[in-house]
N, C-alpha and C positions, 0 to 999 in steps of 0.2 A: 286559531293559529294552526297552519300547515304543518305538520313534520314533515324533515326529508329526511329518509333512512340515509342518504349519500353523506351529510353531515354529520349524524350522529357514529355511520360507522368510520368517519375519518378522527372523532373525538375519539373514540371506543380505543383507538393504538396510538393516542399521544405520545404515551408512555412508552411506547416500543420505538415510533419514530423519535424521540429524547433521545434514548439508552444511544440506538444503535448512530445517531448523527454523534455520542459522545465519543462514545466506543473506535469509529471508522477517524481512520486520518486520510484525505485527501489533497493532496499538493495545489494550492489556490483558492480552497474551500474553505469557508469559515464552518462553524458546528450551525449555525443559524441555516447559510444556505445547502448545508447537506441536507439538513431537517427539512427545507421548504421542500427540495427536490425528492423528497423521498415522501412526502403528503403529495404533490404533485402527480409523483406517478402513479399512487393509488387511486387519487381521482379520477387520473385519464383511465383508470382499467378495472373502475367498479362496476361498471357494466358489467362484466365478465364474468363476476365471481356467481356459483351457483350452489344452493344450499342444496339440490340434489347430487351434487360431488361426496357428500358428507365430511366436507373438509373444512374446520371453523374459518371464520371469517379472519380472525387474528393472525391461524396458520397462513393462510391462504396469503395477505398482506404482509408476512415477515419473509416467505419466501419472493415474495412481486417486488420487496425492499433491499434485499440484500443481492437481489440479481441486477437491481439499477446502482446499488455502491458496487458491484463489480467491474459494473459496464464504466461508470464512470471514472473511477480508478486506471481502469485500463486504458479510456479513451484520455485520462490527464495522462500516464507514464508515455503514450504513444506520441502523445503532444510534445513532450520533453524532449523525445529523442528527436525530435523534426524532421522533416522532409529524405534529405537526405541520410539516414541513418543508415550502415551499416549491418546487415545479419548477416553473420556468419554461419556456415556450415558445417558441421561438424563433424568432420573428416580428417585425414592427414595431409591431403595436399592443400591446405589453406597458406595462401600467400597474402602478404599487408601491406601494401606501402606505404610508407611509415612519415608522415610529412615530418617531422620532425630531424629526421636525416639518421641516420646509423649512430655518427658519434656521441648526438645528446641522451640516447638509449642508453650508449653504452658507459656516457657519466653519470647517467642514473641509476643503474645497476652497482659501480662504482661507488657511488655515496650510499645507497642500499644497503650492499652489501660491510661498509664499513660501521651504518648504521648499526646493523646486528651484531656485527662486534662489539662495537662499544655497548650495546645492551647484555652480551652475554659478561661481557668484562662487570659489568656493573653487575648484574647477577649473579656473579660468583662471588665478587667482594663482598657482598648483601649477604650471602649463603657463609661467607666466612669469619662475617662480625658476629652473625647471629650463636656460628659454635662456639666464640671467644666468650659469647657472654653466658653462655651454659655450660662454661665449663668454671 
């Protein structure tokens, strides 16, 4: 029977590929296909790894794993925003146009703000049953 080292070092970090497919939330990814893709990239890139680096082979695939849940993270949020997404600059002369129109803005701020009221209102009352009852 053959060994393949490529096999036994994809068992050797189960365990690490588990944790960190548990551990990572990716928006469309189940914990199964984080896991697949994250053995996946260790396969395409164990050619690479060299034990003249003196850098273990666990190390070596935690850091080759956790740069492919970055990349893919980054490549789902970039998705979410779509095509035409807005970046702003962050500056003071930033202008918006606002499809929504001025006025719906400013009944939102409106209900907002009346929002907080009524939160500070209740807040108080909340703060003024509590000293009724300790006293």
């Amino acid at each position: 029977m053959e060994i393949n080292y490529s096999e036994l070092a994809i068992i050797s970090i189960e365990k690490d590929v588990q944790y960190l497919a548990w551990k990572w939330y990716i928006p469309n990814y189940t914990n199964d296909e984080i896991a697949q893709e994250l053995r996946l990239r260790v396969w395409e890139k164990i050619s690479l790894y060299s034990t003249e680096s003196g850098v273990s082979f666990r190390t070596w695939a935690n850091v080759l794993m956790k740069n492919r849940l970055k990349n893919l993270l980054r490549a789902q949020m970039n998705q979410s925003r779509g095509e035409g997404a807005l970046l702003l600059p962050l500056d003071n002369s930033v202008r918006i146009d606002n499809p929504l129109g001025m006025e719906q803005i400013a009944i939102f701020l409106d209900d907002l703000a009346s929002m907080y009221e009524d939160m500070d209102d209740f807040l108080n009352s909340r703060n003024d049953y509590r000293q009724e009852l300790t006293r």
